[in-house]
C-alpha positions in Angstrom: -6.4 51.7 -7.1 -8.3 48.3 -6.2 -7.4 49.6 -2.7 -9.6 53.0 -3.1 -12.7 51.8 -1.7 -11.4 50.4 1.6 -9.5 53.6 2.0 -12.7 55.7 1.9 -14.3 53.4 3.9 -11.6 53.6 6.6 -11.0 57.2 6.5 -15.0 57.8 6.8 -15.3 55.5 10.1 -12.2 56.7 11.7 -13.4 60.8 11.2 -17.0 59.8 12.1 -16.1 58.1 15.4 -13.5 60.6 16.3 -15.4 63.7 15.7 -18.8 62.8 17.6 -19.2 62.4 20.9 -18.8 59.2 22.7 -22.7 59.9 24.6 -24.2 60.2 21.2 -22.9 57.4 19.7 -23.9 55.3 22.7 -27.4 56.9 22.8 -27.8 56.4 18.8 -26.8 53.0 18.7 -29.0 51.9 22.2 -32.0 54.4 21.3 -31.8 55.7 17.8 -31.4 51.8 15.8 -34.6 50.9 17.1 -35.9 52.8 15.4 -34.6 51.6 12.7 -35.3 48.2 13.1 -32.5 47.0 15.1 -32.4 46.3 18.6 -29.6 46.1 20.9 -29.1 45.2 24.6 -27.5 47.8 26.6 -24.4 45.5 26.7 -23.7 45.2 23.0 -24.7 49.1 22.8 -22.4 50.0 25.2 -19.5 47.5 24.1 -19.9 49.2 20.5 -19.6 52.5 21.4 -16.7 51.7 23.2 -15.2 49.9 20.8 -16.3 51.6 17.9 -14.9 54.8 19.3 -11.7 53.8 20.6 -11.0 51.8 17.4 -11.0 54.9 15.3 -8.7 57.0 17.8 -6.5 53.3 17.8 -6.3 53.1 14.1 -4.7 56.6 13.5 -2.2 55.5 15.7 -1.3 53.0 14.1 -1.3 54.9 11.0 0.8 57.4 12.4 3.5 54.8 13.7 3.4 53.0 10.6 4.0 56.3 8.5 6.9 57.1 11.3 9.2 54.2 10.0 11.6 55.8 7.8 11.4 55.9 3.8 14.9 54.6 3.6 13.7 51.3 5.7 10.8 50.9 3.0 13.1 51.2 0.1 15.7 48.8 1.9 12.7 46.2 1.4 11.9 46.7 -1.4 15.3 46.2 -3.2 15.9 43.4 -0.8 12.6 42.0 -2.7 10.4 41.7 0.3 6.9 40.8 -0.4 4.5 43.6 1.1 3.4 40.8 3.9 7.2 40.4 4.6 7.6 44.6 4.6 5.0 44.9 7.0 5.4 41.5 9.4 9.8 41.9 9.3 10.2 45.4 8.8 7.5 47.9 9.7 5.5 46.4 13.0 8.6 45.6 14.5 10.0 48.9 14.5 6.2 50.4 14.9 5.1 48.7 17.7 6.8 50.1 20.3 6.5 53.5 19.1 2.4 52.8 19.4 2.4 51.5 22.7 2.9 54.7 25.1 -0.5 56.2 23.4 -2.4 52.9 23.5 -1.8 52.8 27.2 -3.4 55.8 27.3 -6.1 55.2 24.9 -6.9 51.8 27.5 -7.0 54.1 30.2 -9.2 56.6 27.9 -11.5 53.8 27.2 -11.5 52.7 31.5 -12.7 55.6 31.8 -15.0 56.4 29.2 -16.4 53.1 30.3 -18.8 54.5 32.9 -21.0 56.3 30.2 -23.0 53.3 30.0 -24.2 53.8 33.2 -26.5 56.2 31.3 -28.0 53.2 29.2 -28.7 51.5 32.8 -25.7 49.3 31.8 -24.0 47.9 35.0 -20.6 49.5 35.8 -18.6 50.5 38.7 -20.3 54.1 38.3 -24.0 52.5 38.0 -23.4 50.7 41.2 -21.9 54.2 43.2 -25.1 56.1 41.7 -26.6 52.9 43.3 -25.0 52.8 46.3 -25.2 57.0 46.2 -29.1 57.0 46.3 -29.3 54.3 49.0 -27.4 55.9 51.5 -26.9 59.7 50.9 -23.1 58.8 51.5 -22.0 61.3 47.9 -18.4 62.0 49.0 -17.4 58.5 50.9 -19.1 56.6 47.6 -17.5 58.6 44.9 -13.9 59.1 46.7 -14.1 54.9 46.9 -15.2 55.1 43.2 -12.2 57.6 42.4 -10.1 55.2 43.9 -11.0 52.2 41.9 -10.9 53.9 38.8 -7.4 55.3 39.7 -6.2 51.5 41.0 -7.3 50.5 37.5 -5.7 52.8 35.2 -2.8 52.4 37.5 -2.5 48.9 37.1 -3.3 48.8 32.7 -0.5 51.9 32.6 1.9 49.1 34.5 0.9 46.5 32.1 1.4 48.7 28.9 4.5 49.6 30.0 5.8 46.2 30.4 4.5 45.0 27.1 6.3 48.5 25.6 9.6 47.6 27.4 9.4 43.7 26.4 8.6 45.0 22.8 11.5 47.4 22.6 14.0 44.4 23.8 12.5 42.2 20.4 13.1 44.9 18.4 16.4 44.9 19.6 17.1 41.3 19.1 16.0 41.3 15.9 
């Protein structure tokens, strides 16, 4: 019950980011808060967005994993007499974690990605620069093949790491 209000809270940020566009959000926050009263520098606008939105699509997966542990293991803890920091820190992340990790690698390569809208708040980014580069020297498909390839070295590189941290995890688990 004391819980409620953080629920509704959660639940409204997590539909609100996920079910408007990325490009709005970024616009409202870098256009619409000033008029508001609140400034922010393209940087902090565009780091918002992206965090903003990638947090809500983050947190229902870890809602989902969390809600994929079986009942049995929650009832095991709670006859055991865990405490609910002990059910969740020795029982349900361990088990969780693992099972999160394949989507967050692709929510980090999502969020690569979804990085170059802020080239539309004339935020700095690898795509800024290629538009750049792009109106110096005509050069469209050289520039943007070399961009491709950057943003595919990248995601390449974070789906490596993921997977590394999803095998390492999966061996605690294990050990545990």
């Amino acid at each position: 019950m004391r819980w409620r209000p953080v629920r509704y809270l959660a639940t409204a940020y997590v539909e609100i980011f996920r079910g408007t566009s990325l490009i709005v959000q970024l616009f409202w926050l870098y256009y619409a808060l000033p008029l508001l009263g609140l400034s922010l520098s393209p940087f902090v606008a565009g780091t918002a967005a992206l965090a903003l939105n990638i947090g809500a699509y983050g947190a229902e997966v870890v809602r989902g994993a969390l809600e994929a542990v079986p009942k049995g293991q929650r009832e095991a803890a709670v006859a055991l007499g865990f405490t609910p920091a002990q059910r969740i820190y020795r029982i349900f992340y361990p088990q969780a974690l693992p099972e999160m990790m394949p989507t967050f690698g692709n929510l980090a390569v999502q969020n690569l990605k979804d990085s170059s809208v802020v080239s539309l708040i004339s935020l700095a980014d690898l795509t800024y620069y290629a538009n750049n580069l792009q109106n110096l020297t005509f050069e469209t498909a050289r520039i943007y093949t070399v961009t491709l390839f950057a943003y595919f070295g990248l995601a390449l590189l974070l789906t490596w790491g993921i997977r590394a941290l999803e095998r390492r995890l999966r061996r605690w688990k294990t050990r545990r």
